[in-house]
C-alpha positions as CSV (number, residue, x, y, z in Angstrom):
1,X,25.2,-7.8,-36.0
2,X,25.8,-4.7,-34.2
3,X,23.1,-2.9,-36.1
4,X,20.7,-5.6,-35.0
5,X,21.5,-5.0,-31.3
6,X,21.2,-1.4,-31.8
7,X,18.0,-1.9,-33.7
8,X,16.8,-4.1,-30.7
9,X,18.0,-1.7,-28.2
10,X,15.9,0.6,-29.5
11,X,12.6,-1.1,-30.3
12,X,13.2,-1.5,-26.1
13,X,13.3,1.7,-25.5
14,X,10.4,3.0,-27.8
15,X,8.0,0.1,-26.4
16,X,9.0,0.5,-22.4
17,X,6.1,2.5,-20.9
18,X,6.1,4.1,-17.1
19,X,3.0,2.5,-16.3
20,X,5.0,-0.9,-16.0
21,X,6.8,-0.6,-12.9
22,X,3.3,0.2,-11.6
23,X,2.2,-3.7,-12.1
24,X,5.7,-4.8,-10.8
25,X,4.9,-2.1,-7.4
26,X,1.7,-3.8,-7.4
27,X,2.6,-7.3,-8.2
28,X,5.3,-7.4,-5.7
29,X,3.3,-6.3,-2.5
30,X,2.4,-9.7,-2.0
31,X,3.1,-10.3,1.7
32,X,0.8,-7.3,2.5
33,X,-1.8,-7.9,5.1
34,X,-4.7,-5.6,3.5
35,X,-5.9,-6.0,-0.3
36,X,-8.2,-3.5,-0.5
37,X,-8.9,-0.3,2.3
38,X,-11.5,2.0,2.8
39,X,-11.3,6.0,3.5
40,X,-14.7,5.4,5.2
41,X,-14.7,7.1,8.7
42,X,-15.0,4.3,11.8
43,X,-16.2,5.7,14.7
44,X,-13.5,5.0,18.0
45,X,-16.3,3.7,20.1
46,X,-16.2,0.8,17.4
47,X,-12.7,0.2,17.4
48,X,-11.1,-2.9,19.6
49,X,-7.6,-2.1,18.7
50,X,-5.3,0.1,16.1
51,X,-2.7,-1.9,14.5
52,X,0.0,-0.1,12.5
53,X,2.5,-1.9,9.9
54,X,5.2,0.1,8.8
55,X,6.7,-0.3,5.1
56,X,9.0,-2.7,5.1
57,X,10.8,-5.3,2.5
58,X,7.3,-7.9,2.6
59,X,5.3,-4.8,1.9
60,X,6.2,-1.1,0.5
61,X,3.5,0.5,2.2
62,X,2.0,1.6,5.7
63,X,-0.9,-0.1,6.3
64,X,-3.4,0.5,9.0
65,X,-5.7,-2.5,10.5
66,X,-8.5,-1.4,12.2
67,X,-10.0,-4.7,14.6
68,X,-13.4,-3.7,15.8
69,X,-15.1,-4.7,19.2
70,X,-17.1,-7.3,16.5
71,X,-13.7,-9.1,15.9
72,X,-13.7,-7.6,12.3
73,X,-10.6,-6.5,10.9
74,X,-10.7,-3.3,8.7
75,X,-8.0,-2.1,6.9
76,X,-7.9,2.0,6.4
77,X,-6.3,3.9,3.9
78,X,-3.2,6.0,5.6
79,X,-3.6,8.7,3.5
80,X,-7.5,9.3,4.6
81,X,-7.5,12.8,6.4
82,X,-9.2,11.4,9.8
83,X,-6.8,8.2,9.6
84,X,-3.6,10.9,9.6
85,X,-5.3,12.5,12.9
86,X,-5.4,9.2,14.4
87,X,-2.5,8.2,13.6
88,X,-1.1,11.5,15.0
89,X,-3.1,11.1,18.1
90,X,-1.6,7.8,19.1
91,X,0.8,7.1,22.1
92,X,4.0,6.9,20.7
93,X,5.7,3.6,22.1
């Protein structure tokens, strides 16, 4: 019986690849408010309001939302190089 478990054991550990805790990151984001984002540049003059989301136990990521003077809602990748500048540039509250 033992050399069963320990043949089990390690069929488990041969099979378990990295890349599976990347669906489970993915899988269990699912209280996050933006799906997709875009590294796109929006101009300010477009822009109605900046909302920032810190990670957080609904969602393990930063997200940036984007609402444009059009009433749409544009979510922005946080890593973007001109979405770190405005994140820098805004008022800290």
């Amino acid at each position: 019986m033992a050399a069963w478990a320990t043949l089990l054991l390690g069929v488990l550990l041969v099979t378990h690849r990295p890349g599976d805790s990347a669906l489970l990151e993915a899988n269990g984001n699912l209280s996050c408010r933006c799906a997709k984002t875009t590294r796109g540049f929006i101009s300010p003059r477009k822009y109605s309001s900046v909302e920032v989301w810190p990670v957080g136990s609904s969602c393990r990521r930063l997200e940036v939302v984007i609402r444009l003077k059009s009433l749409e809602r544009v979510c922005v990748d946080p890593d973007a190089p001109w979405v770190k500048k405005l994140l820098k540039d805004l008022p800290s509250l």
